[in-house]
C-alpha positions in Angstrom: -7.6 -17.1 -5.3 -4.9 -14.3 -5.8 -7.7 -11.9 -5.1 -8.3 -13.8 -1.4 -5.0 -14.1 -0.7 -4.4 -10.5 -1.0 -7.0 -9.3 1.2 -5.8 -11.6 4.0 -2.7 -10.0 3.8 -4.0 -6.5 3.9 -6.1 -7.8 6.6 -2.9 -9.3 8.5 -1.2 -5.7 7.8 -4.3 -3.9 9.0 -4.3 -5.4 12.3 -0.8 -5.4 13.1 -0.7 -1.6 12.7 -4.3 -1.6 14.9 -2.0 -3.2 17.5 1.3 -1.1 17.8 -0.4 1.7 17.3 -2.4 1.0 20.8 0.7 -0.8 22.4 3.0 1.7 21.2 3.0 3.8 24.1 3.5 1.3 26.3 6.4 -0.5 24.3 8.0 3.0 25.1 7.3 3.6 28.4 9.0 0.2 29.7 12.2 0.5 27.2 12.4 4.3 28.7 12.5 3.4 32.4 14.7 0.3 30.8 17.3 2.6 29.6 17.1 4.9 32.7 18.3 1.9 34.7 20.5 0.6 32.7 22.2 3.9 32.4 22.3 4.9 35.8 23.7 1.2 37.0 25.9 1.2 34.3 27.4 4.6 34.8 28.0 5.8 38.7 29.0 9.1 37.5 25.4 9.9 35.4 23.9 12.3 37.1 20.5 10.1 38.3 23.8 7.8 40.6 25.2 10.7 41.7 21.8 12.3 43.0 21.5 9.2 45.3 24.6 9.4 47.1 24.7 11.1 50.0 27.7 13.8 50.3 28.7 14.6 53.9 30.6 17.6 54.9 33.7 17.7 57.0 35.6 20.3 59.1 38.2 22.5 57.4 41.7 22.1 59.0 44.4 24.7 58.8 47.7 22.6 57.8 50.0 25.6 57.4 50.2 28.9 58.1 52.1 30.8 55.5 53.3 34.3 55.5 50.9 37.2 55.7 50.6 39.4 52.5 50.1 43.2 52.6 46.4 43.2 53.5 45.4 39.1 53.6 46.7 36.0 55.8 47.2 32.6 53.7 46.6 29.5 54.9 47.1 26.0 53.7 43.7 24.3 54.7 41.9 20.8 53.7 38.6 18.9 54.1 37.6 15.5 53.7 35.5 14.3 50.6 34.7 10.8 49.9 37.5 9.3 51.7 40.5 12.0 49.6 42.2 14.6 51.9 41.2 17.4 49.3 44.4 20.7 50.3 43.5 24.6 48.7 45.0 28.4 49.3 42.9 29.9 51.9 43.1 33.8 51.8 41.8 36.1 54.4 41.5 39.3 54.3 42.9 41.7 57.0 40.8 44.6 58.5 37.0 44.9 58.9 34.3 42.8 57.1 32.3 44.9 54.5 28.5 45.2 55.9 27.4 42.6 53.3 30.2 40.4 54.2 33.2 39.3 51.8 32.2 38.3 48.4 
């Protein structure tokens, strides 16, 4: 009796490892893509969210002009990015442009 009971349960055992091992890859596969979407829904600044947003340009607008330095002009410029008025230095430099241009 003991002696049946056992090998039904190796049996049992047997076949449950038979089947993860062959649906084990495909358990995997759908909790990967799972977690992919989860993450990227769940997050808008993971990187898969940000790849799908589209990012147009604007013009740059001189503000201000400030005074010249030695051997530059300054300007205070900005640009539009995702509905923020984003301001920065602009410095440009007096005299002729290197052949390869300014770095």
């Amino acid at each position: 009796m003991i002696k049946t009971v056992l090998i039904i349960l190796v049996a049992i055992l047997i076949l449950g490892a038979v089947y993860l091992f062959v649906k084990k890859p495909q358990i995997v596969q759908q909790a990967t893509s799972v977690v992919d979407k989860v993450q990227s829904a769940a997050n808008p600044l993971s990187l898969s969210a940000m790849r799908s947003k589209d990012y147009p340009g604007s013009d740059l607008v001189v503000e201000q002009t400030l005074a010249d330095g030695s051997n530059y002009k300054q300007y205070i410029a900005s640009y539009k990015s995702e509905q923020l008025k984003i301001y920065g230095l602009l410095t440009v430099p007096k005299g002729e442009k290197p052949q390869g241009g300014f770095p």
